[in-house]
C-alpha positions as CSV (number, residue, x, y, z in Angstrom):
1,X,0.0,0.0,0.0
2,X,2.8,2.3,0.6
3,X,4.0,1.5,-2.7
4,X,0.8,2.3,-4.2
5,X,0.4,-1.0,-5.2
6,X,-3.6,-0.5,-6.7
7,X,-4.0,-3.6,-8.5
8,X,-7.1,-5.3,-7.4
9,X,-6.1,-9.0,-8.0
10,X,-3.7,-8.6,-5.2
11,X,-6.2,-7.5,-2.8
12,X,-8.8,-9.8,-4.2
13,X,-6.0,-12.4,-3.9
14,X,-5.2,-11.6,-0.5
15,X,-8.9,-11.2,0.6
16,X,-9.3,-15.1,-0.5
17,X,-6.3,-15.7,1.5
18,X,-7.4,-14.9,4.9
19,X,-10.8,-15.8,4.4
20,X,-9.3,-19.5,4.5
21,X,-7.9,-18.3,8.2
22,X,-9.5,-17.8,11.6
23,X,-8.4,-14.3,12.5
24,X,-8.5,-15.3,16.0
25,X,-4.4,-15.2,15.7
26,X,-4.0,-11.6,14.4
27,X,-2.7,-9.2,16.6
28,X,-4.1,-5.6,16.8
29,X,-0.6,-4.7,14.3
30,X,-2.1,-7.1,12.0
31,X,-5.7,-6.5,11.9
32,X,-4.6,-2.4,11.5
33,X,-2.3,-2.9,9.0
34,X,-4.4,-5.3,6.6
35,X,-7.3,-2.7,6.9
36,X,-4.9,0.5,6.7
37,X,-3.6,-1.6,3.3
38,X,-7.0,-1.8,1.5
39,X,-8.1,1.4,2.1
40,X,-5.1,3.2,1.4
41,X,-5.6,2.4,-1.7
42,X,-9.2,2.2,-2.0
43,X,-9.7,-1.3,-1.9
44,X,-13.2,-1.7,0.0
45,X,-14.1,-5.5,0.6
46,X,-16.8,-5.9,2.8
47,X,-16.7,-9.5,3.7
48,X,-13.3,-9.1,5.3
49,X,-13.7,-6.1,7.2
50,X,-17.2,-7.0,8.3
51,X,-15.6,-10.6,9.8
52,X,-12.6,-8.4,11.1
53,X,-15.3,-5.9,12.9
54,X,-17.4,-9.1,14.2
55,X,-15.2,-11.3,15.4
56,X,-12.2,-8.6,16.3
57,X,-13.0,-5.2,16.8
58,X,-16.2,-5.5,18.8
59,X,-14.9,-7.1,21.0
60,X,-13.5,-4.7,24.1
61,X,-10.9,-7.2,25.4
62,X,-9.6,-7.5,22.2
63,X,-9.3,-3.8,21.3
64,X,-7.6,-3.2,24.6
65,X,-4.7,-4.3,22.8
66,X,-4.6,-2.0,20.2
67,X,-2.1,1.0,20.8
68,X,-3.5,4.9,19.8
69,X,-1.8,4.3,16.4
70,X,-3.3,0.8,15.7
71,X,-6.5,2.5,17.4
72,X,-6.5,5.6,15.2
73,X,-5.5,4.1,11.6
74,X,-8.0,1.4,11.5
75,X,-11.1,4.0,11.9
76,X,-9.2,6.5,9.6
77,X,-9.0,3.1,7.3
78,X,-12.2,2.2,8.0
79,X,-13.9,5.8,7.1
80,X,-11.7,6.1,4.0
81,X,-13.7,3.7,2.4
82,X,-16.7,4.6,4.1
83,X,-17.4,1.1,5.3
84,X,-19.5,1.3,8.5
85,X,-19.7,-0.7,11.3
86,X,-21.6,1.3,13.8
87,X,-20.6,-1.2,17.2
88,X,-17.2,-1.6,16.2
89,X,-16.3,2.5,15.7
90,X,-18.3,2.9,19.2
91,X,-15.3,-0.1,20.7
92,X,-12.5,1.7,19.3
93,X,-13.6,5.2,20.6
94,X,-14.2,3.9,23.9
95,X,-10.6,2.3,23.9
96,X,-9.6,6.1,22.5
97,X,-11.0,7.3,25.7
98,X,-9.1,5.1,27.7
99,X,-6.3,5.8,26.2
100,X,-6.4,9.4,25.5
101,X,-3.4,10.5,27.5
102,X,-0.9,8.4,25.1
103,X,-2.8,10.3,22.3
104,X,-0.4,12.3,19.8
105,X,-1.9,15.1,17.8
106,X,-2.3,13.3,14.7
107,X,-4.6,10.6,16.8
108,X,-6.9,13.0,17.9
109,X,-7.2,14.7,14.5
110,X,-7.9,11.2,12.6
111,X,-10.2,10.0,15.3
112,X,-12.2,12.7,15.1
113,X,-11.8,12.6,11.4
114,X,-13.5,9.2,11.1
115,X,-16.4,9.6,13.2
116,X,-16.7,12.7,11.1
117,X,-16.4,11.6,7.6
118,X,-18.3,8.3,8.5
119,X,-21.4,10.7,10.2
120,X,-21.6,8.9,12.8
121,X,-23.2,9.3,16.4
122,X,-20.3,9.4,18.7
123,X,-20.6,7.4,22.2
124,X,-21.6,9.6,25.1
125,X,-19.1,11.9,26.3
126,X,-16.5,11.0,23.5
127,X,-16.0,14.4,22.1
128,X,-16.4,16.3,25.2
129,X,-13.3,13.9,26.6
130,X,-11.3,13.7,24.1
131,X,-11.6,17.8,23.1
132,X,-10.2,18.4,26.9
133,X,-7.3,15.7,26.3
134,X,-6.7,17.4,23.3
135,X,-7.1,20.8,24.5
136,X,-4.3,20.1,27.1
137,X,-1.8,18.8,24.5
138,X,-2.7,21.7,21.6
139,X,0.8,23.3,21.9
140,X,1.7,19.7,20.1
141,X,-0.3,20.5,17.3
142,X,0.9,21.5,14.1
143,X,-1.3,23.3,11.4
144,X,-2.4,20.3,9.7
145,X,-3.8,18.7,12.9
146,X,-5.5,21.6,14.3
147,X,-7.4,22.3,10.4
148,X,-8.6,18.3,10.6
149,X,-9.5,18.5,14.3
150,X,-11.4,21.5,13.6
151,X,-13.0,20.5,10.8
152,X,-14.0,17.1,12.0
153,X,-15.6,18.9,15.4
154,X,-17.5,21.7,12.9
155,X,-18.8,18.5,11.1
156,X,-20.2,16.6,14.3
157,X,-21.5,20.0,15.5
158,X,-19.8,20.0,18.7
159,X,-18.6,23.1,19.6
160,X,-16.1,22.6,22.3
161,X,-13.3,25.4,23.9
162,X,-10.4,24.2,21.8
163,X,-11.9,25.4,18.9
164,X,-11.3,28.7,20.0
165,X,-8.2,28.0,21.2
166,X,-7.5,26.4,18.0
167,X,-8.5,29.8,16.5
168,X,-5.6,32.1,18.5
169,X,-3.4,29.2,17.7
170,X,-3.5,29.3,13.9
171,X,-3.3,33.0,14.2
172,X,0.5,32.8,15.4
173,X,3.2,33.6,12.7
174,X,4.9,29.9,13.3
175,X,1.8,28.2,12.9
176,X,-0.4,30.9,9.9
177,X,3.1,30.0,7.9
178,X,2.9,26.3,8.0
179,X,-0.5,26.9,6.5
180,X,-1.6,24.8,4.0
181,X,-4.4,25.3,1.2
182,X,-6.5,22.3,2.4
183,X,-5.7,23.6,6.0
184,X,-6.9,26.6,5.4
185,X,-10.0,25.6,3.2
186,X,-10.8,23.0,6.1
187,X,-10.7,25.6,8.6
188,X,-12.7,28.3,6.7
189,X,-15.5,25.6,6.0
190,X,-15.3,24.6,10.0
191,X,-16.2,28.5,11.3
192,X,-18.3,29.2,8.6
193,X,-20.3,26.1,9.5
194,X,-20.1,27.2,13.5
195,X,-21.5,29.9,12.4
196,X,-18.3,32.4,12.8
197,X,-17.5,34.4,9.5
198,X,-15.5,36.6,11.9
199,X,-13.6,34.5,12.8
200,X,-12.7,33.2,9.0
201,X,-11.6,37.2,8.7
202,X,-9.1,37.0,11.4
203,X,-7.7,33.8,9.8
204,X,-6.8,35.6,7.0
205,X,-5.8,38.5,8.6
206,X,-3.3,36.8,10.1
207,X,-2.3,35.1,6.7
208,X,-2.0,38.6,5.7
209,X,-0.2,39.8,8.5
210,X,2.2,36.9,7.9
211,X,2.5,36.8,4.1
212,X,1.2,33.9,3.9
213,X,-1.6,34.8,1.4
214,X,-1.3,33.2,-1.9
215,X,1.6,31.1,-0.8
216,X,0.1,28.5,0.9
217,X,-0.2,24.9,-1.5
């Protein structure tokens, strides 16, 4: 997947393969990495990941296993393909909760990301948790993070304080520089959609400020 590697008789190939297998034996590296595989490259087979989900990932002594990056790549994976499995996201979050203070920035960005691409009802108290463990860590952020954070929150409608720490944050010379076009397009769309046009002007004041407009790509 790394590679690229798009043809679909592999994946097809590989799909038959562990269909022969009980996936009792995988480890939480494996069952991550065969999902990240597919759906990095687009490769949606719902028989395996449906088997993966029901015999693996619903099951909370089983995900206990999993690590923030195994945690986090499999429900990026999963929502890249948009293949839902409503019990098994709620597991994984759950874990996330659990688990939150090993959380790195790009954990809590593609967590929220998932439940946010995939629409999906989060379990009670997740955001509100996981916004404060976040919040407490946002100097870790970079500009890339905080715009998919953002985003994903705007998207679940859940308007939390680091949002609007998030906003003095990307206002900061360091961080308005390391802007990107989809970093700033993600973080227009996320005030515009909390309903804060003002504060899409100060954004770009700041990238103003910081000569920033125009070169961001």
């Amino acid at each position: 997947a790394k590679a690229g590697h798009r043809n679909a008789d592999v994946y097809e190939a590989m799909s038959a393969s562990l269909s022969r297998h009980p996936v009792d034996g995988l480890r939480p590296i494996d069952i991550c990495n065969i999902i990240w595989a597919f759906c990095t490259v687009g490769y949606r087979d719902d028989e395996l990941f449906q088997r993966l989900c029901e015999s693996r990932l619903v099951h909370s002594d089983v995900i206990r296993n999993f690590n923030p990056q195994d945690l986090t790549n499999t429900t990026w994976g999963l929502c890249k393909v948009g293949f839902v499995h409503a019990v098994a996201m709620d597991e994984l979050a759950k874990e996330g909760m659990r688990q939150r203070e090993s959380f790195k920035p790009i954990h809590f960005a593609n967590l929220f990301y998932s439940f946010a691409m995939l629409r999906l009802p989060c379990p009670e108290g997740f955001v509100q948790t996981m916004a404060d463990a976040a919040l407490a860590k946002l100097n870790r952020f970079d500009s890339g993070n905080l715009a998919i954070m953002t985003w994903a929150l705007a998207q679940l409608q859940q308007h939390h304080p680091v949002v609007d720490v998030t906003l003095e944050t990307v206002q900061r010379p360091d961080i308005c520089a390391a802007l990107t076009s989809r970093a700033v397009s993600m973080l227009f769309l996320a005030y515009f959609r909390f309903g804060q046009p003002e504060s899409v002007d100060a954004i770009f004041g700041a990238m103003k400020r910081n000569g920033a407009v125009g070169a961001s790509g």
